[in-house]
TILUMLO-115675 format. One record per residue: x, y, z of N, C-alpha, C in turn. Coordinates in steps of 0.2 Angstrom, whole numbers, padded with zeros to 4 digits, always signed. Layout:
BEGIN
XYZXYZXYZ/...
END
This chain:
BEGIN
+0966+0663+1073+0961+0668+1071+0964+0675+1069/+0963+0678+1063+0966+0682+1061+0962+0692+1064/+0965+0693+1069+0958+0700+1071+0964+0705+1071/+0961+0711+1070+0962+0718+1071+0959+0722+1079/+0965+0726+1081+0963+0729+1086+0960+0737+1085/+0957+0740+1085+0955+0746+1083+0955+0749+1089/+0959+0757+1091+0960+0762+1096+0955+0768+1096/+0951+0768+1094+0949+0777+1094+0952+0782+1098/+0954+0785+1093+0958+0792+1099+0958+0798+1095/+0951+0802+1096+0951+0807+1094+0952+0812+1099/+0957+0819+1094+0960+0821+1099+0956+0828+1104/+0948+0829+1099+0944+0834+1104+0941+0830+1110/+0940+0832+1117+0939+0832+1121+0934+0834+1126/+0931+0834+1128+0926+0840+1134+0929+0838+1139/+0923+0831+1140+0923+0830+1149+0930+0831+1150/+0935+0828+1147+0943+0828+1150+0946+0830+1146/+0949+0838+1146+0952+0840+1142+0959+0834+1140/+0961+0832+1134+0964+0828+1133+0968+0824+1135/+0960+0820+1136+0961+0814+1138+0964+0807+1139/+0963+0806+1131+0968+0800+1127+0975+0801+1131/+0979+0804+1130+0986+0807+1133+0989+0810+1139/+0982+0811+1143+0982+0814+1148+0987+0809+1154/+0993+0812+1157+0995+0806+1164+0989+0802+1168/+0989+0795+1169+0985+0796+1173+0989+0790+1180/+0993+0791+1184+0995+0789+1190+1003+0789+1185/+1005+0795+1183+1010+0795+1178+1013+0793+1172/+1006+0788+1167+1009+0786+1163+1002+0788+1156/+1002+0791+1151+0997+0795+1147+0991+0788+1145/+0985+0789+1145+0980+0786+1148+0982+0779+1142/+0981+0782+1135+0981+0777+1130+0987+0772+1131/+0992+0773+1134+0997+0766+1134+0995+0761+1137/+0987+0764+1143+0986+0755+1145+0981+0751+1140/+0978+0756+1137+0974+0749+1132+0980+0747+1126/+0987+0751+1126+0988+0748+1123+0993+0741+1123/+0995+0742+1130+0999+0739+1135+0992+0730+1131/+0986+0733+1135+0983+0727+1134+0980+0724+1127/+0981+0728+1121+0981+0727+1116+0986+0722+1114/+0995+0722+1115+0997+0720+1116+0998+0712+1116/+0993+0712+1124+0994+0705+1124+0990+0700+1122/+0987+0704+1115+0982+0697+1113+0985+0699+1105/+0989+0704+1103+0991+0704+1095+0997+0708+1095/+1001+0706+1087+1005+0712+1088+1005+0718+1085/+1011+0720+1086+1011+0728+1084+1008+0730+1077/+1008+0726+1070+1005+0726+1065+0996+0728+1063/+0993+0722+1068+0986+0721+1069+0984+0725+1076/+0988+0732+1077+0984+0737+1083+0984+0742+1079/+0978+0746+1079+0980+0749+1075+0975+0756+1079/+0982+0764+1079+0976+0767+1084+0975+0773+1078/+0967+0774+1081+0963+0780+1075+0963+0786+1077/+0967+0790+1076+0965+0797+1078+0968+0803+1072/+0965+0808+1075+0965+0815+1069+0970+0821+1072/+0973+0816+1080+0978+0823+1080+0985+0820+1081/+0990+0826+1079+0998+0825+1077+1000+0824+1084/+0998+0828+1089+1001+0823+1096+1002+0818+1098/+0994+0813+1097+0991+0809+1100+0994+0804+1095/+0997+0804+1088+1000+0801+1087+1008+0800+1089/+1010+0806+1090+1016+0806+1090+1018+0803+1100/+1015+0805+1104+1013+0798+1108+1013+0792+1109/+1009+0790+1104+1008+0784+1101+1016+0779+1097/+1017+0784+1096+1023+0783+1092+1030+0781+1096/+1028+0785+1101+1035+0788+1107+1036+0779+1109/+1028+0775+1110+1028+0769+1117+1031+0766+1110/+1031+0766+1102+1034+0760+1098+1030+0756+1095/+1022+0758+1097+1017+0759+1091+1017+0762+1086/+1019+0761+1079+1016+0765+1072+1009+0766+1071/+1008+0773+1070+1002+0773+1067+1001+0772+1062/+0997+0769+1060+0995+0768+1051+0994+0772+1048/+0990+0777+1049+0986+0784+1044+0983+0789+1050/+0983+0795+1046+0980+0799+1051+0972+0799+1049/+0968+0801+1055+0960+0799+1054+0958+0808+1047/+0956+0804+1043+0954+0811+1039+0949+0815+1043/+0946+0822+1039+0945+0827+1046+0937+0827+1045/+0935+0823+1041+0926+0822+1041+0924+0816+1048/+0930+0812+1051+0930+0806+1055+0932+0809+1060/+0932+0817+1061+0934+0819+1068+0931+0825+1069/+0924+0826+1067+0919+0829+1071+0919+0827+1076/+0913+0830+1080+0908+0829+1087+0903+0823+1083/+0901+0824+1078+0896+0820+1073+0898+0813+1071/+0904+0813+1068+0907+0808+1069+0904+0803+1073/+0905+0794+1070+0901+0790+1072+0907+0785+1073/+0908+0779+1079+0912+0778+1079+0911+0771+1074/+0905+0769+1071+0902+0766+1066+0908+0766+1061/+0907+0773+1060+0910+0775+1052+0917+0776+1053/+0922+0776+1060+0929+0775+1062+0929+0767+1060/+0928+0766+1063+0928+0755+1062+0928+0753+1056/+0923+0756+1051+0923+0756+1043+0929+0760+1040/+0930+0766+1042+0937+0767+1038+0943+0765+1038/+0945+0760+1044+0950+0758+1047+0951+0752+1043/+0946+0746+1044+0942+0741+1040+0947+0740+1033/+0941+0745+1029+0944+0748+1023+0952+0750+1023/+0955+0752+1025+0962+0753+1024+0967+0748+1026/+0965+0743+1027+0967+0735+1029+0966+0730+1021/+0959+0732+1021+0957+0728+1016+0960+0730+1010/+0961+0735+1010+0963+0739+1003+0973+0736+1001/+0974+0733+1007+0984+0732+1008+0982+0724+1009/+0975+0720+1007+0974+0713+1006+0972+0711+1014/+0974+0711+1017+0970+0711+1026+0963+0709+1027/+0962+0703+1027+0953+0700+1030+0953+0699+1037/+0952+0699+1040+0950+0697+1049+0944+0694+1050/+0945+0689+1054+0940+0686+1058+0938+0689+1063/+0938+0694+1065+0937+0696+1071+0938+0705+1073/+0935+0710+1072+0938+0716+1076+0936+0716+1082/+0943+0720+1085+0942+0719+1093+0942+0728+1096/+0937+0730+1096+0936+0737+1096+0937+0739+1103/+0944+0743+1106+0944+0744+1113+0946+0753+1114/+0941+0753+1119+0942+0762+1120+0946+0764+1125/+0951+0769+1123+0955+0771+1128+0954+0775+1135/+0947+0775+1135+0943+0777+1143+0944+0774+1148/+0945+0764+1145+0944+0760+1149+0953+0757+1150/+0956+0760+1157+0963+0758+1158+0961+0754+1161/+0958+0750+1166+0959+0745+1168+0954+0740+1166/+0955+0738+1161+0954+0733+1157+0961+0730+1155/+0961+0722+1154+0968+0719+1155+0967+0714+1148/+0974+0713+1145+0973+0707+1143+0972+0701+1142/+0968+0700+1149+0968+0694+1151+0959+0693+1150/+0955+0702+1151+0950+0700+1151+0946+0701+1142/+0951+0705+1140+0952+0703+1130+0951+0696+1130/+0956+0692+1130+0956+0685+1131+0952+0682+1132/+0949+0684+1138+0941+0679+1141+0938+0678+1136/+0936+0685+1135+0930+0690+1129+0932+0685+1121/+0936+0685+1122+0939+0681+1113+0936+0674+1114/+0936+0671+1117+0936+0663+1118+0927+0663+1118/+0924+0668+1120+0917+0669+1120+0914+0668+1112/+0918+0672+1105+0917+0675+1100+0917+0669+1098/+0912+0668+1091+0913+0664+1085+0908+0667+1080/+0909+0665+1073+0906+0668+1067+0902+0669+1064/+0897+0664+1071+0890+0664+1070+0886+0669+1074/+0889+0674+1077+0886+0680+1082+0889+0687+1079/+0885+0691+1080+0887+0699+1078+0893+0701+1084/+0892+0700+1088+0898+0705+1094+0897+0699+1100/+0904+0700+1102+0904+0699+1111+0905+0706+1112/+0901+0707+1120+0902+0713+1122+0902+0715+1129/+0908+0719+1132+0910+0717+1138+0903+0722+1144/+0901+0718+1151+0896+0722+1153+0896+0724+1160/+0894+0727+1163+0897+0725+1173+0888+0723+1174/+0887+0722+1180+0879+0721+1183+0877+0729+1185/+0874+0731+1183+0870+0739+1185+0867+0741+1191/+0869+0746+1192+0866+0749+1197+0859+0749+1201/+0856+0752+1194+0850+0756+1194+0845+0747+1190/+0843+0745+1193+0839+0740+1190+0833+0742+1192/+0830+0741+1182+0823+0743+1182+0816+0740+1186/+0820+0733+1188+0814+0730+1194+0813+0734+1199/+0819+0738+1200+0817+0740+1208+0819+0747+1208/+0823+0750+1206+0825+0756+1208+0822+0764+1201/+0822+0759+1197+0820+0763+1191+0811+0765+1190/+0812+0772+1188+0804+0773+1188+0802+0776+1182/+0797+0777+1179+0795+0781+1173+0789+0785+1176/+0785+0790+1172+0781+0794+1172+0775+0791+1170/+0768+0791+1172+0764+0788+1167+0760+0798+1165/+0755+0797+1163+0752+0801+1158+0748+0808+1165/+0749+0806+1171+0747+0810+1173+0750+0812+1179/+0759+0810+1179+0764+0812+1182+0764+0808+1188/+0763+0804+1188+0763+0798+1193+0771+0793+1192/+0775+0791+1196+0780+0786+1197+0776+0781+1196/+0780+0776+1192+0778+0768+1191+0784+0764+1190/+0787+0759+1194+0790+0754+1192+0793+0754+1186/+0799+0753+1183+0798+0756+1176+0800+0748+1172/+0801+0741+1177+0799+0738+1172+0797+0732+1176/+0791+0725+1175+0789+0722+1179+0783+0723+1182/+0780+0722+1188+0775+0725+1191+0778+0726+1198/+0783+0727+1201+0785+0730+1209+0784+0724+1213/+0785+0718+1211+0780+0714+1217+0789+0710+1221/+0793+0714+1217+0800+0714+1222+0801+0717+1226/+0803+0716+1233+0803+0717+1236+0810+0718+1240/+0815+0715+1238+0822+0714+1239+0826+0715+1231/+0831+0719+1234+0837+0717+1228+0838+0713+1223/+0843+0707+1228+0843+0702+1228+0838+0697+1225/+0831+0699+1224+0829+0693+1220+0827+0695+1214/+0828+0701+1213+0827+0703+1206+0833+0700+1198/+0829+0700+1194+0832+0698+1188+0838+0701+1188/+0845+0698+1183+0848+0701+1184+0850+0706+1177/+0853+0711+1177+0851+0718+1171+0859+0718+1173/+0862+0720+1165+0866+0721+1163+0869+0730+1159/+0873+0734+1160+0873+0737+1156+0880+0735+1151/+0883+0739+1145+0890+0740+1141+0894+0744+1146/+0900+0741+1147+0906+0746+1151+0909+0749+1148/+0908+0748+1138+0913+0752+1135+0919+0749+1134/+0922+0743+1138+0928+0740+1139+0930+0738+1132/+0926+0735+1130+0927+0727+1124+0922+0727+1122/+0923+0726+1115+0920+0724+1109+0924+0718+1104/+0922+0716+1104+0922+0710+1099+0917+0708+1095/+0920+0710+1088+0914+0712+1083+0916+0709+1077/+0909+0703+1073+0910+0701+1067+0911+0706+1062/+0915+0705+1058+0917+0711+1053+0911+0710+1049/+0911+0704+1045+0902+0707+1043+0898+0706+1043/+0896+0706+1047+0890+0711+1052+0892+0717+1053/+0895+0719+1052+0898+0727+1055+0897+0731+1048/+0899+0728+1044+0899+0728+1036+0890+0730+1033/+0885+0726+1036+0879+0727+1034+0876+0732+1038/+0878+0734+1046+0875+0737+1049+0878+0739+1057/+0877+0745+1059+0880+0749+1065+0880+0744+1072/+0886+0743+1077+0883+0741+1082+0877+0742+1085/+0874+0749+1086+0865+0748+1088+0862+0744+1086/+0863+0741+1082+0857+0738+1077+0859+0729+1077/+0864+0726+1082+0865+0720+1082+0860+0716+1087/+0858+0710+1086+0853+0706+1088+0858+0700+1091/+0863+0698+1089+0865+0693+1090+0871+0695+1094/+0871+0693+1104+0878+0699+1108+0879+0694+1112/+0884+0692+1114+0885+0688+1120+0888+0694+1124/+0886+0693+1131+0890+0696+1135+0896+0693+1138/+0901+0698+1139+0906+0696+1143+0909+0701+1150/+0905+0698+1157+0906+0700+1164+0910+0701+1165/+0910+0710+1169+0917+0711+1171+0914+0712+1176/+0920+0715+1184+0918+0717+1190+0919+0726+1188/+0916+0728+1194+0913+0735+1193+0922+0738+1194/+0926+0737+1198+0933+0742+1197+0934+0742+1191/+0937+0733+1186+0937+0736+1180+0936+0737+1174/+0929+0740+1177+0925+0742+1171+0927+0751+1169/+0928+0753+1177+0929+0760+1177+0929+0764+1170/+0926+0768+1167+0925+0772+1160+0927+0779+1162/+0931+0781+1160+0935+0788+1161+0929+0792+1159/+0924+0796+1159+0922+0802+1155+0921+0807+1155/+0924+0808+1162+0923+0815+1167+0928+0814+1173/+0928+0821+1176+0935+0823+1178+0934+0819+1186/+0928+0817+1189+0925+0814+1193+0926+0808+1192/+0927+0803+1185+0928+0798+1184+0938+0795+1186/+0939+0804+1183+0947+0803+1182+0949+0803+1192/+0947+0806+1194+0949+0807+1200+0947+0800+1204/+0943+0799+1204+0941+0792+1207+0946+0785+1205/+0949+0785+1197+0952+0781+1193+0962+0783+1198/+0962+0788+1200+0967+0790+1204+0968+0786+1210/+0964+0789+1215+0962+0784+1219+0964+0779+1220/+0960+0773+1217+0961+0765+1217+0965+0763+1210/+0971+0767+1208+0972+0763+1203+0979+0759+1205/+0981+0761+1212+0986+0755+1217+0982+0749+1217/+0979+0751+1219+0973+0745+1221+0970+0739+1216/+0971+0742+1210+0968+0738+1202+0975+0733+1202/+0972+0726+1199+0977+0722+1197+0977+0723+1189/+0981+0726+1184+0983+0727+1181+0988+0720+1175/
END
């Protein structure tokens, strides 16, 4: 199977002022997805997207090339990462490059491994929009979650309440952000949002961790002894 690995790294940041590059237990955050990029391709088909001179010259330091710098309309706040995927796509295609498969992985997600790319692949075939990697949720709408109805009243917010334990509730899924494994055309007709056909692929809650905030980063300090990597 012929697949592309796609990086997004752009270089403005809020929650974590520069974050992509930021140390994180001494090593700058993006060298772990790239570490695990690695182990499913090589250096050719990784390819990391961003719009700033640093983050590429970082990127460059570990022995990854970058292929192009991100033009400066893909590195708003506005910016979709839809329309990153597509131009990356498009610059492959354009040097004759088809893939079976894009493998979209974000650099929030350090403890994500190789191994669990791998799983997630073996999941993919070319009759599905995405595999998409997910933990088990916290907040399940059977039981913890509530909405308003019309005159400010709490209501179950999905179900009729008639659970009564955790445990016997359905089980609900959220996206970690980890992994994406995406048909290129289906991606070509229409945005991730908009896919109907998703297989999920179960991770456990440590490594799903999603950097987004400086609370997420200090917690990722923490237990990243702890992470099997």
């Amino acid at each position: 199977m012929n697949i592309l690995i796609i990086i997004p790294a752009r270089g403005g940041s809020k929650g974590i002022p520069g974050k992509n590059v930021k140390p994180l237990n001494g090593k700058p955050l993006i060298y772990y997805t790239i570490d695990a990029a690695r182990c499913i391709a090589d250096d050719a088909h990784i390819c990391v997207s961003t719009d700033d001179d640093y983050i590429i010259e970082v990127v460059e330091n570990y022995g990854l090339q970058v292929p192009f710098k991100r033009p400066e309309y893909l590195a708003t706040d506005t910016a979709s990462t839809y329309d990153v995927l597509l131009h990356a796509i498009n610059y492959y295609e354009q040097k004759g490059e088809i893939f079976d498969a894009i493998i979209l992985l974000q650099a929030t997600s350090p403890f994500r491994t190789g191994k669990h790319i791998q799983e997630a692949l073996e999941l993919y075939s070319n009759d599905i929009d995405m595999v998409v990697s997910v933990k088990e949720t916290d907040s399940n709408p059977y039981y913890v979650c509530f909405e308003e109805d019309q005159d400010g009243m709490l209501h179950i917010s999905k179900g009729d309440g008639h659970y009564t334990r955790r445990q016997d509730c359905p089980s609900v899924y959220e996206y970690n952000g980890a992994i994406y494994i995406i048909n290129p055309n289906s991606l070509k007709r229409m945005p991730l949002s908009k896919f109907t056909r998703k297989r999920k692929y179960l991770m456990d809650k440590k490594h799903s961790i999603d950097l987004d905030t400086m609370l997420d980063w200090q917690i990722a300090e923490l237990i990243i002894k702890d992470i099997e990597l």
